[in-house]
PDB file of N, CA, C and O in Angstrom:
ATOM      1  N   UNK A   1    -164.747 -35.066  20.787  1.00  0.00           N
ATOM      2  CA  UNK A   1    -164.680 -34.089  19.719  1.00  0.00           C
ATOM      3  C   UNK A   1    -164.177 -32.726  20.205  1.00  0.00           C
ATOM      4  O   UNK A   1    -163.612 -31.946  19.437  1.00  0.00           O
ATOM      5  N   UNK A   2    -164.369 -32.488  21.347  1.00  0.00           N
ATOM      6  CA  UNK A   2    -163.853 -30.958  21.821  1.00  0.00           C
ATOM      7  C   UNK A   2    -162.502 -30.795  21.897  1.00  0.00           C
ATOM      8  O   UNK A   2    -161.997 -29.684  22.054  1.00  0.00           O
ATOM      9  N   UNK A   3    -161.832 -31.859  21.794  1.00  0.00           N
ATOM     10  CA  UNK A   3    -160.714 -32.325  22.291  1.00  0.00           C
ATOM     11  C   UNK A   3    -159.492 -31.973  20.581  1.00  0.00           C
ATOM     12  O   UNK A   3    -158.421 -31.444  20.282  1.00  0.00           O
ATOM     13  N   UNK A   4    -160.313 -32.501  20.138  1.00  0.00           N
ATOM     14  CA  UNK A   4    -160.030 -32.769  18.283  1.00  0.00           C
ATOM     15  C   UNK A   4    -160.324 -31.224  17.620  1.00  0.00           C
ATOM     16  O   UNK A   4    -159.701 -30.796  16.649  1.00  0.00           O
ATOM     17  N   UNK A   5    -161.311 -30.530  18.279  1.00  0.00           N
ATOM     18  CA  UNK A   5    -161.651 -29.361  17.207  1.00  0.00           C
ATOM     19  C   UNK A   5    -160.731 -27.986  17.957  1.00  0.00           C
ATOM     20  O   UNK A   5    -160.607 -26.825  17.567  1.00  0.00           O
ATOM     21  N   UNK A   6    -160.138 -28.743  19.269  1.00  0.00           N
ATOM     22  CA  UNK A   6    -159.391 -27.274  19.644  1.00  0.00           C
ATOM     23  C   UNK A   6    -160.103 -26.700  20.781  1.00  0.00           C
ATOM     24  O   UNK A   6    -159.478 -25.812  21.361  1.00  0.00           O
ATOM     25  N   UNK A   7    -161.641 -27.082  21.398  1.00  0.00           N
ATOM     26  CA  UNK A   7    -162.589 -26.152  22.109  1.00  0.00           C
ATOM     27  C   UNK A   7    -161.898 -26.119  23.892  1.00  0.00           C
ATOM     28  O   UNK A   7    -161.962 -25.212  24.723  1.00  0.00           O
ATOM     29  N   UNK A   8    -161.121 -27.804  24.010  1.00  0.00           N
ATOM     30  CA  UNK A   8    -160.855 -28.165  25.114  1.00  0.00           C
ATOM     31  C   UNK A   8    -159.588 -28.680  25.140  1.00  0.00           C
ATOM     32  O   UNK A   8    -159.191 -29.353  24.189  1.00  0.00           O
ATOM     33  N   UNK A   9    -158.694 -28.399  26.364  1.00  0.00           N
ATOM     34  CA  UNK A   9    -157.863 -28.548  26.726  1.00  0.00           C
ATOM     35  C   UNK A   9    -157.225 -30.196  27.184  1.00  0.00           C
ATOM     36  O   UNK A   9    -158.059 -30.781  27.876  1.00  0.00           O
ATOM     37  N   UNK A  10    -156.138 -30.905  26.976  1.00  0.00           N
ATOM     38  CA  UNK A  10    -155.962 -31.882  27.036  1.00  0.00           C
ATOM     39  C   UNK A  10    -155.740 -32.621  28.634  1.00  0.00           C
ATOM     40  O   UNK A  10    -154.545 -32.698  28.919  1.00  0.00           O
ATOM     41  N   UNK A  11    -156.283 -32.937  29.253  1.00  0.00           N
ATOM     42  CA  UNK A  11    -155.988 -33.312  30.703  1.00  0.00           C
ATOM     43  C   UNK A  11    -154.625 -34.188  31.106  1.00  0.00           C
ATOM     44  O   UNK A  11    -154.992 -35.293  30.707  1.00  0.00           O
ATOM     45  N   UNK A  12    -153.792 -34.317  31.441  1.00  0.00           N
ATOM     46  CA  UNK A  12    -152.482 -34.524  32.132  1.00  0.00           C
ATOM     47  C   UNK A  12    -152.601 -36.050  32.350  1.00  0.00           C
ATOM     48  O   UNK A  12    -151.696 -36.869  32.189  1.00  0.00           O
ATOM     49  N   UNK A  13    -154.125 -36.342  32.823  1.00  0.00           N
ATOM     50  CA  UNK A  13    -154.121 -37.899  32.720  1.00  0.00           C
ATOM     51  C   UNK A  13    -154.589 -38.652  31.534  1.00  0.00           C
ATOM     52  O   UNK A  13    -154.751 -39.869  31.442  1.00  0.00           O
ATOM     53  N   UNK A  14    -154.790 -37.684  30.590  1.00  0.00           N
ATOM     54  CA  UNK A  14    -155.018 -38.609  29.449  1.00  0.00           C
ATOM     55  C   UNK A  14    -153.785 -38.435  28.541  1.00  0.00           C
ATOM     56  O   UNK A  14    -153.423 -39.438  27.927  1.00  0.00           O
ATOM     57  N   UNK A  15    -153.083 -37.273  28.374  1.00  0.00           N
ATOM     58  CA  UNK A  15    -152.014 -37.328  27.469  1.00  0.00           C
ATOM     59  C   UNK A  15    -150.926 -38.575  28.117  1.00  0.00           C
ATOM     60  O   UNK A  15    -149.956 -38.921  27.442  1.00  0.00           O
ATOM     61  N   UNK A  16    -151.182 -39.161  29.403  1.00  0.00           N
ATOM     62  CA  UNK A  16    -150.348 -40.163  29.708  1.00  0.00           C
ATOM     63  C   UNK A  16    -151.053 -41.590  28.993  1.00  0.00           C
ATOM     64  O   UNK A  16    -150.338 -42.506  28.586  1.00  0.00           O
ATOM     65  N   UNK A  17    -152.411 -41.622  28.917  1.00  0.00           N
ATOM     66  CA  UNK A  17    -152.928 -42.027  28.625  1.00  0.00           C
ATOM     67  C   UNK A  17    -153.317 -42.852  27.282  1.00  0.00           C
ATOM     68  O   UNK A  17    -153.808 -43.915  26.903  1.00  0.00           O
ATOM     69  N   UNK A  18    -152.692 -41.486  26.771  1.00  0.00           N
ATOM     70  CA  UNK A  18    -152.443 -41.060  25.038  1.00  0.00           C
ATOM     71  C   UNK A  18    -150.739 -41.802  24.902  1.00  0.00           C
ATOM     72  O   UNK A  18    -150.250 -42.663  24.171  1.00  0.00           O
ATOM     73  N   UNK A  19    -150.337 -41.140  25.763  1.00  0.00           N
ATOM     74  CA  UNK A  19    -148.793 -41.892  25.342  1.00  0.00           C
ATOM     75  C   UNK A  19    -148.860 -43.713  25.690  1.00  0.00           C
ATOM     76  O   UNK A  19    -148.175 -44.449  24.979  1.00  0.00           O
ATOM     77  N   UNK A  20    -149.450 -44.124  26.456  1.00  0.00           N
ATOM     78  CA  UNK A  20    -149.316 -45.286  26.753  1.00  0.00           C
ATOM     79  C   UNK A  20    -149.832 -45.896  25.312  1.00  0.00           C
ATOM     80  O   UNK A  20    -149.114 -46.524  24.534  1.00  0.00           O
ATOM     81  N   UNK A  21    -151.029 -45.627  25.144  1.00  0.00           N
ATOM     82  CA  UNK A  21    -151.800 -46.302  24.185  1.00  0.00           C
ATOM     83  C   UNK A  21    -150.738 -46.260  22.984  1.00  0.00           C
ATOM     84  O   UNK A  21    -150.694 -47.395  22.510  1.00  0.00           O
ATOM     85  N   UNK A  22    -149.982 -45.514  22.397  1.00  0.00           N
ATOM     86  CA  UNK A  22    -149.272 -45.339  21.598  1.00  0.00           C
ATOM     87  C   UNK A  22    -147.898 -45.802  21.707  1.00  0.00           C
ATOM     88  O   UNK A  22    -147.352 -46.117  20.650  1.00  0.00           O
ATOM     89  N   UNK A  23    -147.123 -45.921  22.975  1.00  0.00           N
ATOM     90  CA  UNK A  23    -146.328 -46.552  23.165  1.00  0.00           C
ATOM     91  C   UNK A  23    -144.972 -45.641  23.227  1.00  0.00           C
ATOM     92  O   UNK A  23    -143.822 -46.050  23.074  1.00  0.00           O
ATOM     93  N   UNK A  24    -145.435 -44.184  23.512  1.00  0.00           N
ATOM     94  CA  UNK A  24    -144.431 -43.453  23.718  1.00  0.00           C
ATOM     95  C   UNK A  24    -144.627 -42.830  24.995  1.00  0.00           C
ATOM     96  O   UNK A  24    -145.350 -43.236  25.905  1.00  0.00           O
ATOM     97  N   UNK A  25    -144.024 -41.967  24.973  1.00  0.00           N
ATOM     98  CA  UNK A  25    -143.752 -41.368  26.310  1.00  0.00           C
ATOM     99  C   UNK A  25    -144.539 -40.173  25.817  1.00  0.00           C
ATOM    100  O   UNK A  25    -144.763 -39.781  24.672  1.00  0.00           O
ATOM    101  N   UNK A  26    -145.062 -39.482  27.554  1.00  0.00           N
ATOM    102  CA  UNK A  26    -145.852 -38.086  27.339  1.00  0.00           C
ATOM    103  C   UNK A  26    -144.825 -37.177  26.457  1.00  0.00           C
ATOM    104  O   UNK A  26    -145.074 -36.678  25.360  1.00  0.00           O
ATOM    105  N   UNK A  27    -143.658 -37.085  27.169  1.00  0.00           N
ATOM    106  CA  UNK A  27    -143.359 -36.263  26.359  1.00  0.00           C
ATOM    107  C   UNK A  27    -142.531 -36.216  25.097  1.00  0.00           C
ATOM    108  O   UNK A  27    -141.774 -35.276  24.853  1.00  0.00           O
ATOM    109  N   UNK A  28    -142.687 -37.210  24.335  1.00  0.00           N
ATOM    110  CA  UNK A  28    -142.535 -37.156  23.004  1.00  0.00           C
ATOM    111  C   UNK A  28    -143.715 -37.016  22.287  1.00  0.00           C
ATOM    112  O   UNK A  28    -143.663 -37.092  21.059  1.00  0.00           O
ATOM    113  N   UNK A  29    -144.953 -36.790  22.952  1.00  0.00           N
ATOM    114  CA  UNK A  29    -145.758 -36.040  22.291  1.00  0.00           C
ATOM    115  C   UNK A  29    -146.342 -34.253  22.824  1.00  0.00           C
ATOM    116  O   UNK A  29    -147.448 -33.723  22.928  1.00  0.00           O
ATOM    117  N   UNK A  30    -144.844 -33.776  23.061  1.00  0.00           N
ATOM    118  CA  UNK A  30    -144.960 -32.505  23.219  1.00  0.00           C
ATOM    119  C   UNK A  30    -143.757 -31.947  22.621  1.00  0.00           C
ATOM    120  O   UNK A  30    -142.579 -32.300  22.569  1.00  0.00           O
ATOM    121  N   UNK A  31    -144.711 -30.559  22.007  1.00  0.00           N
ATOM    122  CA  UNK A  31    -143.215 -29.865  21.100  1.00  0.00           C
ATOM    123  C   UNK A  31    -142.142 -29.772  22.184  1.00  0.00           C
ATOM    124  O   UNK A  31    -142.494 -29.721  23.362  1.00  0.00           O
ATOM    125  N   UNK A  32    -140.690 -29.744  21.804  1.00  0.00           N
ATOM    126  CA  UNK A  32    -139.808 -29.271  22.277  1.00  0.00           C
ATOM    127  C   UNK A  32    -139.564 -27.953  23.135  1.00  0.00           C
ATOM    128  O   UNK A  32    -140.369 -27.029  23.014  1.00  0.00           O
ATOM    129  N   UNK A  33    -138.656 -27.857  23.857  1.00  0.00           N
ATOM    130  CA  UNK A  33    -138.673 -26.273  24.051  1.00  0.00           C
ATOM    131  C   UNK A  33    -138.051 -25.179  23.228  1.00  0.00           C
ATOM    132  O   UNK A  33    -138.504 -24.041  23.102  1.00  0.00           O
ATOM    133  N   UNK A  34    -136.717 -25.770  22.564  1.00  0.00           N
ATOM    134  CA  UNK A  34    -136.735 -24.613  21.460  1.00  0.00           C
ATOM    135  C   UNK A  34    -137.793 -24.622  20.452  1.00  0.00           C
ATOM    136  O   UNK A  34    -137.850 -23.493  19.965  1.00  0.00           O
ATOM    137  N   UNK A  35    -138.463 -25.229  20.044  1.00  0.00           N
ATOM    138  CA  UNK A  35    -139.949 -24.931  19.184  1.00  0.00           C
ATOM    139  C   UNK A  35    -141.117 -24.251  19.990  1.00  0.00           C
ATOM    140  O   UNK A  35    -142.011 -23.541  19.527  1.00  0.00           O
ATOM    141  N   UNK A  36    -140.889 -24.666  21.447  1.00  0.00           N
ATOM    142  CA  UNK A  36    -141.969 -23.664  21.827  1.00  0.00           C
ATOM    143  C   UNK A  36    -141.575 -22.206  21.854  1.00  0.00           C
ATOM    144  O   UNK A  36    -142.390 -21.325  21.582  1.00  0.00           O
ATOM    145  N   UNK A  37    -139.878 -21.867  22.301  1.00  0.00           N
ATOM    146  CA  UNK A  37    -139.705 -20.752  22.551  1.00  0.00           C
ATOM    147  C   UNK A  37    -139.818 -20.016  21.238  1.00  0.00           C
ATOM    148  O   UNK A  37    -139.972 -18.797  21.311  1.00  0.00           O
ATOM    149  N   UNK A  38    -139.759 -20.630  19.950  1.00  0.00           N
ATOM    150  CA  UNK A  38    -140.020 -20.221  18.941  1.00  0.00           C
ATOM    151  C   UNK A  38    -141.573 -19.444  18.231  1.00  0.00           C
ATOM    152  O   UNK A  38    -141.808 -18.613  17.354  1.00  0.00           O
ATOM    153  N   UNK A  39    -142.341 -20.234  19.147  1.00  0.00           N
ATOM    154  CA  UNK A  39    -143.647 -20.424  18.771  1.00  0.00           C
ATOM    155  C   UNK A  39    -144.596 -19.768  19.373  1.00  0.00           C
ATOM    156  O   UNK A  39    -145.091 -20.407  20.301  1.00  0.00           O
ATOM    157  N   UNK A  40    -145.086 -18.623  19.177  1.00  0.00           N
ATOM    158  CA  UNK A  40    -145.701 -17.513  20.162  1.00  0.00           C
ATOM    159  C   UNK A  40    -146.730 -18.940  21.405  1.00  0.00           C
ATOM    160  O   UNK A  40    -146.500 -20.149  21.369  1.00  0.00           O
ATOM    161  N   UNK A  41    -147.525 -18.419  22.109  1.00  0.00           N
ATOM    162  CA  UNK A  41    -148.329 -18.696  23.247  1.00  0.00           C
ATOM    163  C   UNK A  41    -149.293 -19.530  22.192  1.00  0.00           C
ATOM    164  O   UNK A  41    -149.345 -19.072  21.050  1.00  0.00           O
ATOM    165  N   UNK A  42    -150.207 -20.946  22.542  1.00  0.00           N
ATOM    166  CA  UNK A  42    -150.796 -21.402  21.823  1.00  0.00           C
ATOM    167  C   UNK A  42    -152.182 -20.601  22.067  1.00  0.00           C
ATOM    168  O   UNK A  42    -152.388 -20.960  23.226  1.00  0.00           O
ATOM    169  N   UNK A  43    -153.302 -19.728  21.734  1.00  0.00           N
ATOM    170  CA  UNK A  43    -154.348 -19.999  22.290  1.00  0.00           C
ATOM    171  C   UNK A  43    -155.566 -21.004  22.713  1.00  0.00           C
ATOM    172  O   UNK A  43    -155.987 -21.865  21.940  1.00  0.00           O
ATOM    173  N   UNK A  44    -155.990 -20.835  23.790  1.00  0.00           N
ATOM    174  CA  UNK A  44    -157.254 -22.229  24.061  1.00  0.00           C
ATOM    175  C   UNK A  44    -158.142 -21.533  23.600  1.00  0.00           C
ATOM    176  O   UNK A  44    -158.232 -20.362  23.968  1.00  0.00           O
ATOM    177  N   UNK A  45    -158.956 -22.030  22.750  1.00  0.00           N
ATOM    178  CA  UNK A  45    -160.633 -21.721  22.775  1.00  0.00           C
ATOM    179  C   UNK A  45    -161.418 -22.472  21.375  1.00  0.00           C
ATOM    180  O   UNK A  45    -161.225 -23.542  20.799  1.00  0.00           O
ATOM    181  N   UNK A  46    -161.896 -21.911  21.268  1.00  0.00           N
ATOM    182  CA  UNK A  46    -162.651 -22.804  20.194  1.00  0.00           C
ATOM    183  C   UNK A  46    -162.167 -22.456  18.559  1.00  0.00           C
ATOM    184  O   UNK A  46    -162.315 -21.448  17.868  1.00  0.00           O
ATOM    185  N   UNK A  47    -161.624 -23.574  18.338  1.00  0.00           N
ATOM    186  CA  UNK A  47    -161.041 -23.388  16.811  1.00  0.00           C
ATOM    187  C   UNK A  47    -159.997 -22.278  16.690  1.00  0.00           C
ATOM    188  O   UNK A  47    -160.042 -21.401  15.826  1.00  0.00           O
ATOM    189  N   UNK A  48    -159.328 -22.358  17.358  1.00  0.00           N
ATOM    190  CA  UNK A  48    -158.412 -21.145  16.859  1.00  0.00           C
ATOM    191  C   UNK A  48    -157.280 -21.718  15.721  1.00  0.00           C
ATOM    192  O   UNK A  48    -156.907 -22.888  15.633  1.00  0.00           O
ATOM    193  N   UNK A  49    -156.943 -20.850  15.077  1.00  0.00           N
ATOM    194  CA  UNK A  49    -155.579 -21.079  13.878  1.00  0.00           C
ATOM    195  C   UNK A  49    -154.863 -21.953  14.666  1.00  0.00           C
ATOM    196  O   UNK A  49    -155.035 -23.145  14.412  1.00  0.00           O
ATOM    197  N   UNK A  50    -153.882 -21.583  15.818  1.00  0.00           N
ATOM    198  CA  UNK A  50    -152.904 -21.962  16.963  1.00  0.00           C
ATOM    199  C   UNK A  50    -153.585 -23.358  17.104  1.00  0.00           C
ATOM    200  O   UNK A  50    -152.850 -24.279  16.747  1.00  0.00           O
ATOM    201  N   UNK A  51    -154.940 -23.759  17.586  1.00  0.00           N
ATOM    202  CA  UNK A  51    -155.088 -25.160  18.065  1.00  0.00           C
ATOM    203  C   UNK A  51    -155.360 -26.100  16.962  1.00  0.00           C
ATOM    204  O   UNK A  51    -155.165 -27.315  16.916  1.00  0.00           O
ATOM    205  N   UNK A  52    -155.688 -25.561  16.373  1.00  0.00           N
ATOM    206  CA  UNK A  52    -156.417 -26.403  14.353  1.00  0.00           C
ATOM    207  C   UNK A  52    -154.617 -26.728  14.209  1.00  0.00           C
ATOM    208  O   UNK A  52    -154.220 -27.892  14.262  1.00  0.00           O
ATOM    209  N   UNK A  53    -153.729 -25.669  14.042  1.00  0.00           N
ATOM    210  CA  UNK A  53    -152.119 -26.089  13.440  1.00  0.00           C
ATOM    211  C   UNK A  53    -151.364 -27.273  14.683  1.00  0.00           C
ATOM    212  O   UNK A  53    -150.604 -28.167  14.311  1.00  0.00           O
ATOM    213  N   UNK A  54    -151.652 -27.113  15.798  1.00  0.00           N
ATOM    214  CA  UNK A  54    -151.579 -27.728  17.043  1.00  0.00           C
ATOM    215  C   UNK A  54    -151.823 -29.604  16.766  1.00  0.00           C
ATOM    216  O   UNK A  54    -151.029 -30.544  16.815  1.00  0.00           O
ATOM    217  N   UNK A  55    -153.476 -29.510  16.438  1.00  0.00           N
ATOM    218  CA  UNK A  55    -153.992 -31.092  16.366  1.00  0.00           C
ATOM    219  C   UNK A  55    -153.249 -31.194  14.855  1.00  0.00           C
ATOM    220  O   UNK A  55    -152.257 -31.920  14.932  1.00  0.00           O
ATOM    221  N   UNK A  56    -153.375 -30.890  14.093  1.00  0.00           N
ATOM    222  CA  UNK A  56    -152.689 -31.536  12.740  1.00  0.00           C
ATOM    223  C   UNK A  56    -151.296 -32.085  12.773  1.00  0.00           C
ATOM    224  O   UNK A  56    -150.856 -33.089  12.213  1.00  0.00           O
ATOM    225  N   UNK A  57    -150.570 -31.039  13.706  1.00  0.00           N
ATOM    226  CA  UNK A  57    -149.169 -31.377  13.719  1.00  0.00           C
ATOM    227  C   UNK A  57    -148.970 -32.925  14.459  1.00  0.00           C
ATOM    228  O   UNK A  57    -148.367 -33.956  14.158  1.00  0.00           O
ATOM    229  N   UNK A  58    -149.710 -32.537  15.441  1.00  0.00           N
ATOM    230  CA  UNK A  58    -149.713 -34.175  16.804  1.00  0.00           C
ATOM    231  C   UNK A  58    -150.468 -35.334  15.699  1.00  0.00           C
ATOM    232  O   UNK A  58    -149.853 -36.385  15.520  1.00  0.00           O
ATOM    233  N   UNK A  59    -151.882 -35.113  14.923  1.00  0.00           N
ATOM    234  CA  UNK A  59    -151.584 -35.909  14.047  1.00  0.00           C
ATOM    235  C   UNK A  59    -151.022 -36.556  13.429  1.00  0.00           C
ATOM    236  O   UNK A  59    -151.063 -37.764  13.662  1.00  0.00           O
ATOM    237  N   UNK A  60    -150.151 -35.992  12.236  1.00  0.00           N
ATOM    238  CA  UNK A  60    -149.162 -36.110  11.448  1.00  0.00           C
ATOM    239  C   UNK A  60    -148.045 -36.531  11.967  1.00  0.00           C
ATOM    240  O   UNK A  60    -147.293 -37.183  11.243  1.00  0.00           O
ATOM    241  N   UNK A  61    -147.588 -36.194  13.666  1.00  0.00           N
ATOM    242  CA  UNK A  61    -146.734 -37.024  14.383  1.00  0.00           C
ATOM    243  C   UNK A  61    -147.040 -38.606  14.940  1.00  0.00           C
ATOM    244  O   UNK A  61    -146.305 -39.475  15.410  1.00  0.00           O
ATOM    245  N   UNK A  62    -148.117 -38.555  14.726  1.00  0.00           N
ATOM    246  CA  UNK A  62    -148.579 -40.178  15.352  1.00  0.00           C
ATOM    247  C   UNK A  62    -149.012 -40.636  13.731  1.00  0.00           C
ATOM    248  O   UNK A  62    -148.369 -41.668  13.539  1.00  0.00           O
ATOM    249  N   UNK A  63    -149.576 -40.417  12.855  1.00  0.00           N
ATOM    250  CA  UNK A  63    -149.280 -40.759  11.523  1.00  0.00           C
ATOM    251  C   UNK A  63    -147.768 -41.236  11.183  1.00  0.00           C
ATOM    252  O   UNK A  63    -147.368 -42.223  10.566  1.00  0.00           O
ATOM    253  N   UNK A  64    -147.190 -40.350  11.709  1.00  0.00           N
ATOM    254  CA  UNK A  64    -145.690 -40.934  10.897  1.00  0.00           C
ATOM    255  C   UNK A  64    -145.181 -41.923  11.557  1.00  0.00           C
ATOM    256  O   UNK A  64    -144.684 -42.899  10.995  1.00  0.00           O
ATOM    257  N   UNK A  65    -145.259 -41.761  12.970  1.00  0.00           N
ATOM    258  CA  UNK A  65    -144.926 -42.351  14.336  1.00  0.00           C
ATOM    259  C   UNK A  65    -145.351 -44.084  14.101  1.00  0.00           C
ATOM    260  O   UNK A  65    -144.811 -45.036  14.664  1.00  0.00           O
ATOM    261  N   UNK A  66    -146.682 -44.134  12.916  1.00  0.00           N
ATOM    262  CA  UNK A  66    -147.456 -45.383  13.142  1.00  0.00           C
ATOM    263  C   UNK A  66    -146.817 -45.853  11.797  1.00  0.00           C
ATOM    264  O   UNK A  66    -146.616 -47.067  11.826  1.00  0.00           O
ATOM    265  N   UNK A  67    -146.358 -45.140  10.385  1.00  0.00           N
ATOM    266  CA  UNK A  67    -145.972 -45.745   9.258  1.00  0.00           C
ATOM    267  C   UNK A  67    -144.721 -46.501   9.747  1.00  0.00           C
ATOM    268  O   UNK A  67    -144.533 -47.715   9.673  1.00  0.00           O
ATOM    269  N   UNK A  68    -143.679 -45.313  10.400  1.00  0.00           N
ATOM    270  CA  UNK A  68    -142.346 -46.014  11.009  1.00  0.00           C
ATOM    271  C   UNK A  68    -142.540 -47.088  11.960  1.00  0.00           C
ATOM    272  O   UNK A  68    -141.476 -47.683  12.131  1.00  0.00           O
ATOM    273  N   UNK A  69    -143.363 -47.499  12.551  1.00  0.00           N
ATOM    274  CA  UNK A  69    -143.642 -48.951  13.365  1.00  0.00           C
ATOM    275  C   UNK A  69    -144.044 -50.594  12.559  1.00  0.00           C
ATOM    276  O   UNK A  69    -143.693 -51.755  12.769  1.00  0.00           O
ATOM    277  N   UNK A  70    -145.275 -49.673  11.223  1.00  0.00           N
ATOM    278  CA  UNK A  70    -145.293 -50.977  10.195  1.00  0.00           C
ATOM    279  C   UNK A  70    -144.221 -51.478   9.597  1.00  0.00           C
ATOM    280  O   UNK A  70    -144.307 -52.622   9.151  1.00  0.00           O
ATOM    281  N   UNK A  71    -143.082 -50.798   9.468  1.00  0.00           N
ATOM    282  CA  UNK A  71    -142.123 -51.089   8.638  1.00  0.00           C
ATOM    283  C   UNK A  71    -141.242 -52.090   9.213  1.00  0.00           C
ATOM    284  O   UNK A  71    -140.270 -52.496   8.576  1.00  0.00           O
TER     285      UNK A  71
END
């Protein structure tokens, strides 16, 4: 849950972890760099705007990620 609400930071061996299980690569589950350079500094801490808009987006990317695979 710390992980989900924004409080904690994602560890390097699980976002590989995360990509395996899903069947992509780490880094297609990281914004781009022109979206980051776009995108001020994320903050870490607990619930911030930045990490709440953060998990929804990676959501909504493995949401879509999973409709486009049923098809």
């Amino acid at each position: 849950m710390n992980i989900e609400a924004g409080r904690q930071g994602v560890a390097l061996a699980t976002l590989y972890r995360l990509a395996e299980a899903l069947g992509a690569s780490p880094g297609e589950l990281l914004p781009d760099t022109a979206e980051m350079a776009e995108t001020p500094a994320i903050a870490i801490g607990p619930e911030t705007d930045d990490s709440n808009r953060l998990i929804r987006r990676v959501m909504k990317d493995l949401e879509d990620r999973g409709a486009r695979s049923d098809n």
